[in-house]
N, C-alpha and C positions, 0 to 999 in steps of 0.2 A: 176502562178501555182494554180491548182484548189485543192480541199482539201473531204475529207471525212471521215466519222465516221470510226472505225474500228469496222464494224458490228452494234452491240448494244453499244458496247462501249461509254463513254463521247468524248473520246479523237480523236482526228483526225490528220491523214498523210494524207501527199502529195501524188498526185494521181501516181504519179512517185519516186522513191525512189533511193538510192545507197548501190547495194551490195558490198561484201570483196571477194565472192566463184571467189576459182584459183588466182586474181589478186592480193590481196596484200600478198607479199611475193615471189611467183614467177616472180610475172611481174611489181609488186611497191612496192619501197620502201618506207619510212616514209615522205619523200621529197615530191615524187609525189602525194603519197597516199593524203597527205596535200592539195597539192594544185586541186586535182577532187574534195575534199569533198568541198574545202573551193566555186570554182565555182559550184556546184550540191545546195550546203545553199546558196549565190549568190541568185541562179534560183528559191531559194523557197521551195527546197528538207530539209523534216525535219527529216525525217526516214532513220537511218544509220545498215543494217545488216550484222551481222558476226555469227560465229559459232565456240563451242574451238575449234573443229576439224582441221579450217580450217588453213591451215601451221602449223599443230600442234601446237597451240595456239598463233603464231606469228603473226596474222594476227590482235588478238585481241590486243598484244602488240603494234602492229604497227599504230591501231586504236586510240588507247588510247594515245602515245605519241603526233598524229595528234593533239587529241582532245586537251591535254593539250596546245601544240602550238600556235592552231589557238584561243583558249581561248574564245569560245562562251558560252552566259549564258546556263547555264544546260537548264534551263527553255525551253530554245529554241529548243530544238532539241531533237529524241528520237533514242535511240541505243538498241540493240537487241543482244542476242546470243543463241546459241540452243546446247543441250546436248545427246549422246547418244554414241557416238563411244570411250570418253574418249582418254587421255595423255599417258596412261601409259599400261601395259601388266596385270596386277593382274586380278584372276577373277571377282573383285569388282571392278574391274575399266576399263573395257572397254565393247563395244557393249550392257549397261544395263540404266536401268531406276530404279535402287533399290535405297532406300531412301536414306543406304550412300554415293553412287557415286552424288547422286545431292545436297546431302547437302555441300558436298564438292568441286563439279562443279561449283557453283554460286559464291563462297568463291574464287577459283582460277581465275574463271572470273574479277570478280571486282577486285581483286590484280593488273590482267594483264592490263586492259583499265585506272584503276587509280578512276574507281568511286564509289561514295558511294551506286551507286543501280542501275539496270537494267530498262528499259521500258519494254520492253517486252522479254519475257525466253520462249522455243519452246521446246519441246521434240523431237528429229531429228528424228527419227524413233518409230517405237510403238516395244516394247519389248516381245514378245511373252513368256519369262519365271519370269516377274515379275509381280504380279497381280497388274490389273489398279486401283485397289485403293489404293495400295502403292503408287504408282508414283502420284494418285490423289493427294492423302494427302499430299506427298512430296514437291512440287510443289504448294499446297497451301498454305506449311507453310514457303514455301518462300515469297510470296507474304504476308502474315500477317506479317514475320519478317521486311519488307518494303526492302528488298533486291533485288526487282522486281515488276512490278505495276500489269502488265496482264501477262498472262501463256497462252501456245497455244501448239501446237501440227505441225509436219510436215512430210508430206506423211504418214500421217493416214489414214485409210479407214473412211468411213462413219460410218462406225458401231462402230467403234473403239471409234469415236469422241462421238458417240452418247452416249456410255457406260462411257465416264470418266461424260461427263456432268450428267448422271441421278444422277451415283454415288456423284458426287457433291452437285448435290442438294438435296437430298435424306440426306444426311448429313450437311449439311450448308456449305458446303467447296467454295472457291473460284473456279468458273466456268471456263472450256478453253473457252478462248476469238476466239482467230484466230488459221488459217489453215495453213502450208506454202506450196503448190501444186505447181508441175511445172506443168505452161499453157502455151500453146503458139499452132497454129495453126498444127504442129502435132504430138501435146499433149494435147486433150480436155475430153477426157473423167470422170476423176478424179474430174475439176470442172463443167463440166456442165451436169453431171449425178450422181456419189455418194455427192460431198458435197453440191450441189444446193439446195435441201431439207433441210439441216441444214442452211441454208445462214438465209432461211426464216421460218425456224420453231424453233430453240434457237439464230438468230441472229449472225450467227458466220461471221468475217469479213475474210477474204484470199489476204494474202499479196503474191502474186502470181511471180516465177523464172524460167530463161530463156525465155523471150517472145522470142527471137530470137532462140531459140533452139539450142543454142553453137555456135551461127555465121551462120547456114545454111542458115536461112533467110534473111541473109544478100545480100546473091548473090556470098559471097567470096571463094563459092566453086566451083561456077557453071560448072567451066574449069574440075570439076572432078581432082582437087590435093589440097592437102592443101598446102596453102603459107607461107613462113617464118615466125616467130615469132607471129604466131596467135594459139589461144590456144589449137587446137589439134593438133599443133607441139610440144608443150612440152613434154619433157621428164614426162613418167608417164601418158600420157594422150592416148594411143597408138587404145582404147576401144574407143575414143571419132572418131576417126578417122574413125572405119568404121560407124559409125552415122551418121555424115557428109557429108560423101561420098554415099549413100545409093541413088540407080539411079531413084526410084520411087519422092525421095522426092527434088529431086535433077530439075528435070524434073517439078512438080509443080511449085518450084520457079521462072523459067522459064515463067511459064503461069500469076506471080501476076507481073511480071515487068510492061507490059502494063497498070495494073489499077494505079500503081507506076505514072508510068510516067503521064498518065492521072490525077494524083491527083499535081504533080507537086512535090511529094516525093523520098524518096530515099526508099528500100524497109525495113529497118530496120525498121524507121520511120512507114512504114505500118503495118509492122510486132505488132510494138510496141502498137500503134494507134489501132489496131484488139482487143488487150486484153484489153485497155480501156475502150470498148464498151461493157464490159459484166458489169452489175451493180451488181456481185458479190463481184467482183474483188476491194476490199479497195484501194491497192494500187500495183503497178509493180514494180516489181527489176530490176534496172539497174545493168550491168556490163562495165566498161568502162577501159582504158590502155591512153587514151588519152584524152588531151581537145578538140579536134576533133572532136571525138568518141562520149564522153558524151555531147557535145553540138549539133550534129544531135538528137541525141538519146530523148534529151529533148524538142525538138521540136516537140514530136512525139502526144502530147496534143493537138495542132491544129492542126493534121493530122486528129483526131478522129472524131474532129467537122465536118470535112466535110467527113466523110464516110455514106454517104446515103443508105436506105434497098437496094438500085439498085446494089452499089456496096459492099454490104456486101455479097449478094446475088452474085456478082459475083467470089469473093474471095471463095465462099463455093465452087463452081463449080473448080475453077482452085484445089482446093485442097481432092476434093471428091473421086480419088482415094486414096489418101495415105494413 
């Protein structure tokens, strides 16, 4: 496993990581969940992400129980979660970034995973009716209480990102570190136009999701249906579906098989291997259901090694209309 700074950061993740979005809760329970993480730290994977949101906070309970189980030194490994959508219905508690809901968010977080403090805390969305330097200050003063190390932001705009940092420092406040953007070949614009300019001008690191873009990349749609128990089958997920299926992009994937096969991968692998190459990019989220799954998946690091300008160059082209 190779390794990188997060951004400016001291501290460094695994260039591949393991997310919680969708799978634990709907599709793993504490058993399995256990045993992806426990082979993902195995491989070298030290970066574990979740979110309250995600199964309505279950997913971080179900994290936490893992953790306690498999019993790795804290030291070793870092875990994450991200705040914005909230548990519960009150107008202080849901879709906000005001200073009560996250002083109270971190507090329920670490009850649920069982730890005494976060790696890294995201603000899941940018709040349009809480001023950013509430949620600045909020958010730093988690970080000063040691309740969390680094603070970051996910699916912020550039400008958004740009306005907590001034605010931060302008004030001595603890700085947003990282981004969370979903990237993946057709989803580029986000990091390699609004936040590329901050990568290299306050150093911000991008823990970047979906490289596969829900399985499309995969090839598991190609037939034009979705197949049993794959994630935009599930109940709830019905919006993911015409994503999936969508004939333009559908038809691209078609065109990366060949460079697939010529590299002697599977196209996930390539998929995955594409967002490797960007040296924005800290580290990639996996999502996996199987040790199958996540052991293609993490192969996907020497997949990267050999993608030469020829055939990166060619990957632009098969995907240049979508």
């Amino acid at each position: 496993m190779l390794y990188s700074r997060l951004g400016s950061a001291g501290i460094q993740v695994s260039r591949l990581s393991f997310g919680s979005w969708v799978t634990f809760g709907p599709q793993l329970d504490e058993s399995k969940a256990a045993k992806l993480m426990q082979q993902a730290y195995d491989a070298g994977v030290n970066f574990f992400d979740n979110a309250e949101a995600y199964s309505g906070g279950e997913a971080e309970s179900i994290m936490g129980r893992a953790l306690k189980k498999l019993g790795w030194r804290r030291s070793s490994y870092l875990v994450s979660s991200k705040f914005f959508w909230g548990l519960h219905g009150s107008p202080n508690e849901k879709n906000t970034l005001n200073r009560k809901y996250l002083m109270q968010a971190i507090d329920g977080s670490l009850q649920r995973f069982g730890l005494d403090y976060l790696d890294l805390i995201f603000c899941h969305r940018p709040d349009p009716n809480t001023p950013i330097e509430e949620t600045v200050r909020a958010m730093s003063d988690i970080v000063s209480q040691g309740k969390a190390l680094y603070w970051g932001t996910s699916e912020w705009t550039g400008a958004q990102v740009r306005e907590a940092y001034q605010i931060a420092e302008r004030h001595h406040l603890h700085k947003p570190q990282m981004e969370q953007p979903q990237y993946n070949l057709f989803a580029r614009e986000k990091v390699e136009r609004d936040l590329a300019p901050l990568c290299k001008e306050i150093g911000l690191g991008l823990t970047t999701w979906s490289p596969l873009a829900s399985g499309l990349l995969t090839g598991k749609y190609s037939q034009g249906s979705v197949p049993a128990g794959s994630r935009a089958a599930l109940p709830g997920y019905e919006w993911l579906r015409e994503r999936v299926l969508n004939p333009s992009k559908l038809e691209a994937v078609k065109k990366l098989e060949p460079i697939a096969k010529e590299l002697g991968c599977s196209l996930a692998q390539l998929a995955v291997a594409w967002c490797l190459k960007n040296q924005n990019v800290s580290t990639v989220l996996l999502g996996a259901t199987s040790a199958e799954q996540l052991s293609e998946n993490l192969k996907s690091a020497a997949v990267a090694e050999k993608l030469s300008d020829s055939l990166l160059s060619e990957i632009e082209k098969a995907t240049a209309n979508v």
